[in-house]
LUMTOR-475563 format. One record per residue (C-alpha): x, y, z; residue in one letter; residue number from 1. Coordinates in Angstrom, 2 decimals. Example, Ala and Ser with C-alpha at 12.3 -4.5 7.8 and 13.67 -1.06 7.14 Angstrom:
2
      xx      yy      zz resn resi
   12.30   -4.50    7.80    A    1
   13.67   -1.06    7.14    S    2
***
This chain:
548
      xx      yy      zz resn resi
  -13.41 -260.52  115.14    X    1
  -12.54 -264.01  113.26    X    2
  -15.13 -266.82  113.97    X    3
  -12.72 -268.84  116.13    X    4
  -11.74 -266.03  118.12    X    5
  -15.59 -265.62  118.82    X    6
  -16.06 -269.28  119.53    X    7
  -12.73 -269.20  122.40    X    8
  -14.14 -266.31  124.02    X    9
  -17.89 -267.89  124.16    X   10
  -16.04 -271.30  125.72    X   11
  -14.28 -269.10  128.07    X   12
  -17.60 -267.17  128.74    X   13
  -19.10 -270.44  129.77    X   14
  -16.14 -271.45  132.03    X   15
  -16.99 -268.34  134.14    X   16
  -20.35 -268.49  134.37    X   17
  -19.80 -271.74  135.59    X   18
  -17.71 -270.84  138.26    X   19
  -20.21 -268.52  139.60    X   20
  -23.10 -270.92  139.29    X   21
  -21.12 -273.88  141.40    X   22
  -19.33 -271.47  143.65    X   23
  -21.50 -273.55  146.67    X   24
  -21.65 -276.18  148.43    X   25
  -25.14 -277.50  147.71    X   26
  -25.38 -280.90  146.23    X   27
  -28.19 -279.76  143.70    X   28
  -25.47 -277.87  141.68    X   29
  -23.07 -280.35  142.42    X   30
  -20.90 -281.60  139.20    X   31
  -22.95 -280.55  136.08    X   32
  -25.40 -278.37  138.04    X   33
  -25.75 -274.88  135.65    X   34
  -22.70 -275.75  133.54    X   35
  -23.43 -273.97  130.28    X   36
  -22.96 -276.88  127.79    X   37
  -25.36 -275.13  125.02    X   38
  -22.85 -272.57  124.85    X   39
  -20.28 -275.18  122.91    X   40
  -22.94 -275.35  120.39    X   41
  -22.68 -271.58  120.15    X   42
  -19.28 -271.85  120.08    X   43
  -19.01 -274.30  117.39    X   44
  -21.71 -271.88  115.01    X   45
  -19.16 -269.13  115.00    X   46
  -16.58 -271.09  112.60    X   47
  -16.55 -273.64  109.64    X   48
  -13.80 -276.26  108.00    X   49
  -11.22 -277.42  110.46    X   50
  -11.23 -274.45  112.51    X   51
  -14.28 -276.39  114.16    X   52
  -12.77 -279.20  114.92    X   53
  -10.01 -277.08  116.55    X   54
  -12.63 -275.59  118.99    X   55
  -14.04 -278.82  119.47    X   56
  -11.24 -279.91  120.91    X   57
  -10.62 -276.65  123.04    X   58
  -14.31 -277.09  124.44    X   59
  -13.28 -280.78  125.41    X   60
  -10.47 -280.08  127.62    X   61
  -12.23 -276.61  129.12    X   62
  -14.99 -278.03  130.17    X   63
  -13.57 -281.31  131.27    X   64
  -11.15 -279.73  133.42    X   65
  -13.46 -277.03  134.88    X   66
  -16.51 -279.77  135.94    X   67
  -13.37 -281.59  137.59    X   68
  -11.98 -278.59  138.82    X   69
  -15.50 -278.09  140.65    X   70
  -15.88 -281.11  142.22    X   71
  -17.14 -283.83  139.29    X   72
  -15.17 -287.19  139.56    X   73
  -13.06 -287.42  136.95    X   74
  -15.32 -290.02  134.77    X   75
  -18.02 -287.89  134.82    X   76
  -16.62 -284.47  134.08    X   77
  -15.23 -286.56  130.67    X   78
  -18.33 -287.73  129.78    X   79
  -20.34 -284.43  130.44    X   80
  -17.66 -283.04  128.21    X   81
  -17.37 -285.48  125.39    X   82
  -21.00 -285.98  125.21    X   83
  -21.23 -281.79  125.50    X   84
  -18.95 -281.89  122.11    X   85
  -20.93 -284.60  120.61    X   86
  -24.76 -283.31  121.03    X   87
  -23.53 -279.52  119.49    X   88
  -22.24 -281.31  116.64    X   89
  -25.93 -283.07  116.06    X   90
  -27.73 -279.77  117.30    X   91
  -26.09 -278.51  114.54    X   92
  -27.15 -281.39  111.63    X   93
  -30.91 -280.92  112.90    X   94
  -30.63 -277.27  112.49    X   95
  -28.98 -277.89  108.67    X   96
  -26.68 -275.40  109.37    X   97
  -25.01 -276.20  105.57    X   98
  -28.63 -274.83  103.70    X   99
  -27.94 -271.62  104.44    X  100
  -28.40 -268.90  106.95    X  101
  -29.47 -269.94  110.39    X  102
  -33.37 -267.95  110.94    X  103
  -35.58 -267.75  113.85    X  104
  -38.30 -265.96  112.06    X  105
  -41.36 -268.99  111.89    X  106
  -42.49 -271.26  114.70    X  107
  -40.61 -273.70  112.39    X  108
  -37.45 -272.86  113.11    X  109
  -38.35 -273.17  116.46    X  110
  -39.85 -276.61  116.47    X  111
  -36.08 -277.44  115.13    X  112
  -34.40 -275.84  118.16    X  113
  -36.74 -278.00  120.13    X  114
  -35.90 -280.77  118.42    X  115
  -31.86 -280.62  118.41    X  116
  -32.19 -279.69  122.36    X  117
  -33.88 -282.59  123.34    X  118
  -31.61 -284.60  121.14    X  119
  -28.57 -283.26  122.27    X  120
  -30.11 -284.01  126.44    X  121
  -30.72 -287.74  125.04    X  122
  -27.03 -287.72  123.66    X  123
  -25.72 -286.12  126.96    X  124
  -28.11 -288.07  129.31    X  125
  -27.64 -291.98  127.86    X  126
  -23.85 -292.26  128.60    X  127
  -23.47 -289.85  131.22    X  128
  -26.02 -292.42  133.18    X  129
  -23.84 -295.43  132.23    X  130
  -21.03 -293.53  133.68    X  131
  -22.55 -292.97  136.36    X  132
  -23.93 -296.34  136.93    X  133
  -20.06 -298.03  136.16    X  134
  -18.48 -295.25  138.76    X  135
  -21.19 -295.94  141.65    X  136
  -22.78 -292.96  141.71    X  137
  -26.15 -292.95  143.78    X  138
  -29.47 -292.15  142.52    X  139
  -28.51 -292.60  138.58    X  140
  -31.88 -291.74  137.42    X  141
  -32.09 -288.37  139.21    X  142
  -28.33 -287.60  137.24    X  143
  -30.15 -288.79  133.95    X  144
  -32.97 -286.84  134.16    X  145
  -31.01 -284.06  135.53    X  146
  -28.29 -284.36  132.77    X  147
  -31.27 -284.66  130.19    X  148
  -33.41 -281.51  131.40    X  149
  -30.66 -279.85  132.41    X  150
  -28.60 -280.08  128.66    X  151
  -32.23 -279.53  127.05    X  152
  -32.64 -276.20  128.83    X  153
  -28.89 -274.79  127.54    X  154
  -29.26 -275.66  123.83    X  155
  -33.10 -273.95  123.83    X  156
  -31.43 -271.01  125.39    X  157
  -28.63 -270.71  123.36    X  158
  -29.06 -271.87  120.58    X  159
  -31.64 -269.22  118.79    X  160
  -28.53 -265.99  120.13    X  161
  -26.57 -267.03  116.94    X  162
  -29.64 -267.88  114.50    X  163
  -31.26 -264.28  112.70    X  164
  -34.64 -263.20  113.66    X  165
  -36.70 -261.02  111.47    X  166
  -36.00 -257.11  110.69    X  167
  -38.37 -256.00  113.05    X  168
  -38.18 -252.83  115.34    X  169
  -38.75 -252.97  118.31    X  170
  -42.57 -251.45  119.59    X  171
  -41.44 -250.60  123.42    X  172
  -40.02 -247.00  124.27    X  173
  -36.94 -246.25  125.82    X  174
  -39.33 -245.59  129.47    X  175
  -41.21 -248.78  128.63    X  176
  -38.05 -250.97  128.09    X  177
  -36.41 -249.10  131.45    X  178
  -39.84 -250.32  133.59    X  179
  -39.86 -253.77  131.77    X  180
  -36.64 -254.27  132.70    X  181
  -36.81 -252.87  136.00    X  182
  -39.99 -254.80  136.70    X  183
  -38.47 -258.20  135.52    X  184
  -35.64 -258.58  137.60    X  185
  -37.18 -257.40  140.85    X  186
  -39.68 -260.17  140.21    X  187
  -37.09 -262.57  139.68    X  188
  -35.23 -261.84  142.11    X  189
  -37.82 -261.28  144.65    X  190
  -39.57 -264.55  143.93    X  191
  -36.50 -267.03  143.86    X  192
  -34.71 -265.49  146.83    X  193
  -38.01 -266.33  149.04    X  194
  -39.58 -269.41  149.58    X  195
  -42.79 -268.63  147.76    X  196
  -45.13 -271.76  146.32    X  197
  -44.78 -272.73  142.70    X  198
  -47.49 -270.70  141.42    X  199
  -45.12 -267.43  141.76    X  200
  -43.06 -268.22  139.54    X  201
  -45.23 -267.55  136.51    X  202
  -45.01 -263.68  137.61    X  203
  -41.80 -264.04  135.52    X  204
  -43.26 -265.60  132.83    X  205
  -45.52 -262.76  132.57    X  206
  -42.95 -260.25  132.41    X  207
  -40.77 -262.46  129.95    X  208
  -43.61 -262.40  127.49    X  209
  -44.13 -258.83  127.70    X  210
  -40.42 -258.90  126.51    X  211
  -41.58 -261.11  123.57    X  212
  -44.52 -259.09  122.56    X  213
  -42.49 -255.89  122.42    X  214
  -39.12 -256.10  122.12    X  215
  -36.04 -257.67  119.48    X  216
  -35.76 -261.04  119.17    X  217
  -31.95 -260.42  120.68    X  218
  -32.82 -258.65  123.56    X  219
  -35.45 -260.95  124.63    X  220
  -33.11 -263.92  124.57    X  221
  -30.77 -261.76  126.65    X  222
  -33.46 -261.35  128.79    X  223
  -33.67 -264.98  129.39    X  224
  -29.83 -265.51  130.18    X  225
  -30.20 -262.95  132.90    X  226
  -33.02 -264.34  134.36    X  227
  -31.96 -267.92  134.17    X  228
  -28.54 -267.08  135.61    X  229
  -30.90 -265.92  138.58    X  230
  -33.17 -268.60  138.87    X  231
  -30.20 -271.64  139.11    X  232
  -28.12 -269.28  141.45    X  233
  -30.96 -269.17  143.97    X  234
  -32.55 -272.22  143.63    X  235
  -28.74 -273.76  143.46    X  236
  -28.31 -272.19  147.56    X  237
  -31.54 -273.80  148.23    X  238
  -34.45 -270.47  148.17    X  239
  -37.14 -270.27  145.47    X  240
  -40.50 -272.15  145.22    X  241
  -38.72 -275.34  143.57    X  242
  -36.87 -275.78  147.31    X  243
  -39.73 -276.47  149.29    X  244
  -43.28 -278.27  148.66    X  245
  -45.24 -278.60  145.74    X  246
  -48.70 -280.68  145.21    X  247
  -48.34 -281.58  149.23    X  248
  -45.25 -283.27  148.62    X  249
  -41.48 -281.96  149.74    X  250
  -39.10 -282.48  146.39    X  251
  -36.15 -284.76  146.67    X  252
  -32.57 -282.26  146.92    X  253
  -31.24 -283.84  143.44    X  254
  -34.93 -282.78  141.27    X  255
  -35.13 -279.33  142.57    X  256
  -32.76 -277.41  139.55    X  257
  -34.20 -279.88  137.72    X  258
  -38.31 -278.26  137.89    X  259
  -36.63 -275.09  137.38    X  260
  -34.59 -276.10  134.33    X  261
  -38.40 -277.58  133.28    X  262
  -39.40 -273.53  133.92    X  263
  -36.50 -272.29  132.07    X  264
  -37.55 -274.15  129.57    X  265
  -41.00 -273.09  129.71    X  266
  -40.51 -269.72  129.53    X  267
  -37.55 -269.84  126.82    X  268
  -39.87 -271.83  124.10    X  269
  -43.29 -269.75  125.00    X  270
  -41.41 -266.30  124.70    X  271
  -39.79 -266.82  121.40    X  272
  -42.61 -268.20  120.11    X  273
  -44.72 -265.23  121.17    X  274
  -41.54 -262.81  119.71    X  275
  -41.49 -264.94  116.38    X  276
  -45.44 -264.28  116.17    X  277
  -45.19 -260.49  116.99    X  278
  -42.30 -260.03  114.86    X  279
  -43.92 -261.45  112.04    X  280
  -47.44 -259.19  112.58    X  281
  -45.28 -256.08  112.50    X  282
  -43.37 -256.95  109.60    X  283
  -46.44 -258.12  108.00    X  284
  -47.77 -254.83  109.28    X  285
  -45.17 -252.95  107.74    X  286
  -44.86 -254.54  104.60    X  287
  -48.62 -254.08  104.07    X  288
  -48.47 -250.18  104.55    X  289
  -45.11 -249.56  102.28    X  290
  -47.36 -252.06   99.75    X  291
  -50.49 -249.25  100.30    X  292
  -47.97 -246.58  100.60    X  293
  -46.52 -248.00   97.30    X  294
  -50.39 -248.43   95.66    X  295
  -50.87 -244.54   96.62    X  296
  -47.55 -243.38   95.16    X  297
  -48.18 -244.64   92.25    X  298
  -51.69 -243.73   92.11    X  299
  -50.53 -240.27   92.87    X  300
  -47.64 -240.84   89.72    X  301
  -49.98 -241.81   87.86    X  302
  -52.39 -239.03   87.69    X  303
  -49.10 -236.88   87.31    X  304
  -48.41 -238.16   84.09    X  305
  -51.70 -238.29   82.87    X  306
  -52.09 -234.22   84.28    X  307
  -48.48 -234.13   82.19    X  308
  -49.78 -236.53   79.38    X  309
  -52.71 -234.03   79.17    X  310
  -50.48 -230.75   79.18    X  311
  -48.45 -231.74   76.47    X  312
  -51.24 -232.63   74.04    X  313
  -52.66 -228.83   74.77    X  314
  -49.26 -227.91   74.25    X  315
  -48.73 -229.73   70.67    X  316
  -52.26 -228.39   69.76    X  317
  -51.29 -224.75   70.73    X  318
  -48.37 -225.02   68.52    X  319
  -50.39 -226.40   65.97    X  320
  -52.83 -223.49   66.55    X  321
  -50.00 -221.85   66.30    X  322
  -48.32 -222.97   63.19    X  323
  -52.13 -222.55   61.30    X  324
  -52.26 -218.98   62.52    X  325
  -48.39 -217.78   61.06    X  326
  -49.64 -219.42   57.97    X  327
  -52.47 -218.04   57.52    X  328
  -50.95 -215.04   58.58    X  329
  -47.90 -214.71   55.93    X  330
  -50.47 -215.74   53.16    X  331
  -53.08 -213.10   54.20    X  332
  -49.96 -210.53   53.96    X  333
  -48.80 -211.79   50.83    X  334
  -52.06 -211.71   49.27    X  335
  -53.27 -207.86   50.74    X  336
  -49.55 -206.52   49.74    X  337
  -50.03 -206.64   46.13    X  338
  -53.18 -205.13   45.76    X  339
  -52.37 -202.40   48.77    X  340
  -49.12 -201.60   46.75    X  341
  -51.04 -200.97   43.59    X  342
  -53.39 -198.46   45.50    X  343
  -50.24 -196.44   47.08    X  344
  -48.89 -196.30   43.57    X  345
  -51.87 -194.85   41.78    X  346
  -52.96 -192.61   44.78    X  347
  -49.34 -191.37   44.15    X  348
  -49.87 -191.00   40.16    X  349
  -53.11 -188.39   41.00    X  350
  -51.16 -186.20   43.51    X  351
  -48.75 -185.77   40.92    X  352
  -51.44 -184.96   38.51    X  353
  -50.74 -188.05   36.20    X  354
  -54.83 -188.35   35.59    X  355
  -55.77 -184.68   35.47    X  356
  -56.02 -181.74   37.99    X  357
  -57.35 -182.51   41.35    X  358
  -59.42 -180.04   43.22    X  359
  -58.37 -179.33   46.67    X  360
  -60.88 -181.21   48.04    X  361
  -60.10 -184.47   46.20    X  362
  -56.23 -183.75   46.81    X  363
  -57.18 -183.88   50.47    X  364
  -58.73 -187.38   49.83    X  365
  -55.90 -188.86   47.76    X  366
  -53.43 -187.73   50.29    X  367
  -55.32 -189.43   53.40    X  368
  -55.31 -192.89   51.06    X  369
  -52.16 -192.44   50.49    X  370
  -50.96 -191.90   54.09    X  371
  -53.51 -194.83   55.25    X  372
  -52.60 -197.16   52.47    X  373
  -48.94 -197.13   53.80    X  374
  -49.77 -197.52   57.39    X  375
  -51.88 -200.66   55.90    X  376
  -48.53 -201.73   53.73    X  377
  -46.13 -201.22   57.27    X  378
  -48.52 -203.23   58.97    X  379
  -48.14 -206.35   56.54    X  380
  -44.93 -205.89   56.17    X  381
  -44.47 -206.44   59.89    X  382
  -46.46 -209.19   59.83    X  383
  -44.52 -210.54   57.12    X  384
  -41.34 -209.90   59.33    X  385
  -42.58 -211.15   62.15    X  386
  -43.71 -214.59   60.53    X  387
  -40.47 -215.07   59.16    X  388
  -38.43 -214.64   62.42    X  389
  -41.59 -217.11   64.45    X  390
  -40.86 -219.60   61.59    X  391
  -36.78 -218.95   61.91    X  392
  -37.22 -218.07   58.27    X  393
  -35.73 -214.70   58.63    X  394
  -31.66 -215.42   57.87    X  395
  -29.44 -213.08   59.53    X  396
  -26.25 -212.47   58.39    X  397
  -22.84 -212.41   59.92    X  398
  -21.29 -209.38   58.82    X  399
  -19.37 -206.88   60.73    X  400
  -21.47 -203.92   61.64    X  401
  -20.67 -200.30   63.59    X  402
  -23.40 -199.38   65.91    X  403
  -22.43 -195.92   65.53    X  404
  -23.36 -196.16   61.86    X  405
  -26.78 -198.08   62.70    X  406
  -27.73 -195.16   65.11    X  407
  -26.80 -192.64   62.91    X  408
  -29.05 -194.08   60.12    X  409
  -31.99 -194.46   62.45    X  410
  -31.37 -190.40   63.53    X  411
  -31.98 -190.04   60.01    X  412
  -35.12 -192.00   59.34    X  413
  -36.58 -190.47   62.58    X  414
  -36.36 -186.70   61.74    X  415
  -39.15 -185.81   60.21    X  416
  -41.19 -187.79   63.13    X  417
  -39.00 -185.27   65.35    X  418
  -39.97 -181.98   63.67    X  419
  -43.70 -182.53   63.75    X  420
  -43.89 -184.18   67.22    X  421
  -41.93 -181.16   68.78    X  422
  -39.93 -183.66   70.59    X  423
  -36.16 -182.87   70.80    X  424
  -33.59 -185.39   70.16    X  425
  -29.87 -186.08   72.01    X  426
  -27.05 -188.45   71.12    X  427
  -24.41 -189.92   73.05    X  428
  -22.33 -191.94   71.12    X  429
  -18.66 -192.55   71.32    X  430
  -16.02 -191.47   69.40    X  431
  -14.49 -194.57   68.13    X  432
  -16.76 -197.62   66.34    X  433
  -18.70 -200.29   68.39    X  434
  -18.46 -203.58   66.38    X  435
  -20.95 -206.31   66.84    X  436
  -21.75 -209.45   64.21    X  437
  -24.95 -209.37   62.71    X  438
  -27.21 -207.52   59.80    X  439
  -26.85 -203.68   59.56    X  440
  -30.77 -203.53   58.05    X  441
  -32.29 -205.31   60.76    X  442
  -30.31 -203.90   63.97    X  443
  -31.46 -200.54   62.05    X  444
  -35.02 -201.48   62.23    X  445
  -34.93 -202.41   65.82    X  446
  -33.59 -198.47   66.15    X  447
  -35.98 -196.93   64.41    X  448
  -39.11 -199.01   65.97    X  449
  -37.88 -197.94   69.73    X  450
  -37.36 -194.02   68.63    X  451
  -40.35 -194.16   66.76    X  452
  -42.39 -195.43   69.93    X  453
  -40.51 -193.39   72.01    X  454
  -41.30 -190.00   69.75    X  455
  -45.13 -191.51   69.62    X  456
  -45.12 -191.85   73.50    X  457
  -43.46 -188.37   74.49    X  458
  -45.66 -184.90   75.04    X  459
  -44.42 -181.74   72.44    X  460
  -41.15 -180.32   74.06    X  461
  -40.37 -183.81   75.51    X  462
  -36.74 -185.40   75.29    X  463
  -35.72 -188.97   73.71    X  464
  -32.18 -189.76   74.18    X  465
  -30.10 -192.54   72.50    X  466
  -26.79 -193.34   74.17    X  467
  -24.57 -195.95   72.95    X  468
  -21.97 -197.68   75.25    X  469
  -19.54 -201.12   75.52    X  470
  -19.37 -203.10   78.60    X  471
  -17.42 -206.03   78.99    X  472
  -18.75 -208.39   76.07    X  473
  -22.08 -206.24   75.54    X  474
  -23.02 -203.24   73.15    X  475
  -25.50 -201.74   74.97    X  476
  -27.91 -199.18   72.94    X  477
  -30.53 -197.68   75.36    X  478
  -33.63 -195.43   74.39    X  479
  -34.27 -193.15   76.98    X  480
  -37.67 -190.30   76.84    X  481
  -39.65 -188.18   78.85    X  482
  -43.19 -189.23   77.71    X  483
  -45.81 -190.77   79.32    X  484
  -44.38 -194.09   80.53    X  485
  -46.06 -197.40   81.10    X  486
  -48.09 -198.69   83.99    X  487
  -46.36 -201.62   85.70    X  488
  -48.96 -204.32   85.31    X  489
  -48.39 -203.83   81.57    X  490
  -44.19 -204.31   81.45    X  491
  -44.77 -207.86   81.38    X  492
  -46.94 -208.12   78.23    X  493
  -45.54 -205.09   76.42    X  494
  -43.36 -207.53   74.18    X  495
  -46.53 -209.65   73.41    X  496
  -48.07 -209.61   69.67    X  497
  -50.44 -207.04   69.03    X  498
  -50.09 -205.76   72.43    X  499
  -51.24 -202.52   72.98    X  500
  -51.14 -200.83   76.52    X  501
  -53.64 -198.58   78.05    X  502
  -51.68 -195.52   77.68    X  503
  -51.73 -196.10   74.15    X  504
  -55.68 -196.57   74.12    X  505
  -56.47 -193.64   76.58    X  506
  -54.03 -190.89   74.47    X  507
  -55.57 -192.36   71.15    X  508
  -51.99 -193.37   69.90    X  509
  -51.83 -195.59   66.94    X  510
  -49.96 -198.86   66.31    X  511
  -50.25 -202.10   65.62    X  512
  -49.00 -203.67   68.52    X  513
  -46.00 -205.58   66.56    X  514
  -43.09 -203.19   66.63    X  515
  -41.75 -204.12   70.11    X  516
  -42.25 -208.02   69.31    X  517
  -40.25 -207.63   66.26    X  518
  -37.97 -205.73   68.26    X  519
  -37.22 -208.67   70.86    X  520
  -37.25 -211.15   67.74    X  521
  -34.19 -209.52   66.28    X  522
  -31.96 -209.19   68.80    X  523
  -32.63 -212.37   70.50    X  524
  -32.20 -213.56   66.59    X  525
  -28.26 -211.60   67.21    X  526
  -28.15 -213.18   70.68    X  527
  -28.75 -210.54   72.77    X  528
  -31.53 -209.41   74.86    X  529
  -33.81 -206.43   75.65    X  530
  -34.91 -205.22   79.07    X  531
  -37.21 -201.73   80.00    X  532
  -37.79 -199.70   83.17    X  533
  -40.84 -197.10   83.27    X  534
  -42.31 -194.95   85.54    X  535
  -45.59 -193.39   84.89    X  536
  -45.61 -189.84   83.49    X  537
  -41.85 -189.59   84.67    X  538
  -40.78 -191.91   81.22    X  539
  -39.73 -195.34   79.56    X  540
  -35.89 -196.54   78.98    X  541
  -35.24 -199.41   76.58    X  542
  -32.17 -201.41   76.80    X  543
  -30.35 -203.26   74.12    X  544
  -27.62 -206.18   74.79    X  545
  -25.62 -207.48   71.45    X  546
  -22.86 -209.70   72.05    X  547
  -19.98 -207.20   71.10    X  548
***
């Protein structure tokens, strides 16, 4: 809603509550009585520029017309209005509305709300006296005073409803604010309708700071509306302690609203203060833990990246570890494959009787060098393999290569495996050529490593079947036998280097624990992927994925 649309409906507010509040007869409320003057200062807070001036003019006539309207000679109802105009303007200088945004959050502010009230009851109470002096009005100090406390009382009300309070929750429960509440205006109510002494009265105090201890800044202040509109109603149709006797002494008719405007008062100042103070312990309260909340987070951060800090300086120094091992592995290979090389050929040379006839025995002996020198040279040479695809050494090239073709070249190389392991072979291959893009050598070695472990792994009269088929985007080679299969808690390391799982130790097989880790390197080096399933004694399958 705009700001002057605000500001009529706050001067119109006011007009009503003044109409309840002098709806009697009683010459305490007579004239000014409870008219709600703060509330122009409210009003004129809600809009800036000339739109101010606008509403100043508005609140002129309304509240001119209403005082006269309820009984206030003519004189004075102009004076309680101009003057009413006049002391919101100042109210609103003292509070230097222009330096910003308008806070009740430090006893400070306060002291300035103080401070414009009483000068807006001096600005009210001066002429409206003279008035009253010049139109014959009796007792002209009791309408001073009254006018003074009386326009004092609305500005400390009102003014802090349009000024911002701190962010600050409030502590009470939903029960709690119900019996606060609850408990509030039956006290109120109980102890102004009766004609109990002036002591009684602070029961409402009481309850009004509870309100300030516990609850918003906002709904505190309404709090004090409500119970002020009950105080000047009662005490306006003569019940309450401020209509009888107090200190031994009856109180004259005209000073009665104004000792409970000097309550209203009272209570409006000592509650916000007390809500300013509490407000500004929880905050402080607040801002404290998110600070040690804060402190811990980032303690807790902290240690994170030092644990990280710490994980990736083992992780570099694995590497390096690493890097040093491949090194020294390729130049150990390098180094052993000469000299091994030279042994296979001259262990060949005596079999074939290059150096003189052999005797059967020493035959015997060449022929185990021989057979164990080349196990020695396969070994290197998978090391050397397997350092070159670590150190992305090993090129592969993009030719266009049949799968039948590979498989068929790897049923050749594993034959003579076949014959003297008693192990039968079967192919399933398609008719027509499965084309993938890669190296024809390599995809061939990955073949004959999985039928060779698969012959090595499978009883005499076992079964190893190869079966090649095309899904989608895949060529999918799989490796199927009957053997001995692998325990489960080894699938996970089988692809590891020098790996070697306990089937392989309890039957006595040989290996060196490389073949399936050169295996993965070369097709993940084609962009595919291998997966196996194995039951124990029931058999192994190997799976093959090459982007077709």
């Amino acid at each position: 809603m705009p700001g002057a649309g605000k500001g009529v409906l706050l001067i119109v507010g006011g007009v009503l509550l003044a109409a309840l509040a002098n709806a009697t007869d009683s010459p305490a409320v007579t004239g000014m009585g409870l008219y709600p003057l703060g509330l122009i200062a409210v009003a004129l807070l809600t809009v800036h520029g000339p739109q101010r001036l606008s509403l100043a003019g508005v609140a002129f006539l309304s509240t001119a017309v209403s005082l006269w309207a309820f009984g206030t000679p003519l004189p004075l109802a102009l004076a309680y209005a101009g003057t009413g105009v006049a002391a919101a303007f100042v109210a609103l200088q003292v509070l230097r509305e222009s330096a910003g945004e308008l806070r009740m959050r430090t006893e400070l502010d306060l002291l300035r709300v103080v401070i414009a009230a009483n000068v807006g009851g001096v600005i009210v109470a001066v002429p409206v006296g003279i008035v009253g002096a010049l139109s014959g009005v009796d007792e002209v100090a009791a309408l001073t005073l009254g006018s003074f406390v009386d326009m004092t009382a609305s500005l400390v009300l009102w003014l802090p409803l349009v000024m911002r309070g701190r962010d600050a929750p409030s502590l009470a429960t939903v029960p709690e604010r119900a019996t606060q509440w609850t408990a509030l205006l039956v006290a109120t109510i109980v102890v102004f309708a009766t004609p109990f002494t002036t002591e009684f009265p602070y029961v409402v105090l009481v309850l009004l700071m509870w309100a300030g201890l516990r609850l918003s800044l906002v709904e505190t202040l309404v709090q004090l509306v409500v119970v002020r509109l009950i105080i000047t109603f009662f005490t306006g149709h003569g019940s309450g302690p401020y209509n009888g006797a107090t200190h031994g002494r009856a109180l004259p008719e005209d000073l009665q609203m104004v000792y409970a405007q000097i309550f209203l008062i009272t209570c409006s100042v000592a509650v916000v203060a007390l809500n300013i103070s509490s407000a500004r312990a929880r905050s402080e309260s607040r801002r404290e833990a998110l600070d040690k909340a804060g402190k811990v987070a980032e303690s807790k951060l902290n240690t994170v990246f030092e644990a990280l800090e710490a994980e990736r300086s083992a992780l570099e120094e694995m590497r390096e570890v690493d890097r040093v091992k491949d090194a020294f592995v390729s130049t150990v290979s390098h180094e052993l494959r000469t000299p091994i090389t030279n042994i296979i050929g001259y262990t060949e040379m005596l079999e074939d009787g290059d150096f003189g006839r052999l005797s059967p025995d020493q035959s015997e002996a060449t022929i185990r060098i021989g057979d164990n020198g080349r196990r020695l040279l396969s070994l290197i040479d998978d090391l050397l393999d397997l350092s070159r695809l670590r150190a992305k050494k090993m090129e592969i090239a993009q030719d266009p290569v049949d799968l039948v073709a590979v498989v068929r070249s790897g049923e050749e190389a594993i034959l003579p495996r076949l014959r003297s392991a008693e192990v039968s072979l079967e192919m399933d291959l398609p008719p027509h050529p499965v084309k993938v893009v890669g190296e024809a050598e390599k995809l061939e070695r990955v073949l004959v490593n999985l039928m060779s472990n698969a012959v090595k792994f499978t009883p005499p009269l076992g079964r190893v079947t190869v079966r090649l088929t095309q899904e989608a985007k895949w060529a999918i080679i799989e490796v199927s036998d009957t053997g001995y299969g692998i325990p489960e808690e080894d699938l996970d390391r089988l692809f590891a280097q020098f790996f070697r799982s306990s089937v392989s130790q309890e039957k006595h097989i040989q290996g060196t624990g490389l073949g399936l880790s050169i295996v993965r390197s070369i097709v993940e080096s084609h962009g595919g992927q291998v997966e196996v399933a194995s039951r124990v004694n029931v058999g192994t399958t190997f799976r093959v994925y090459l982007p077709a």
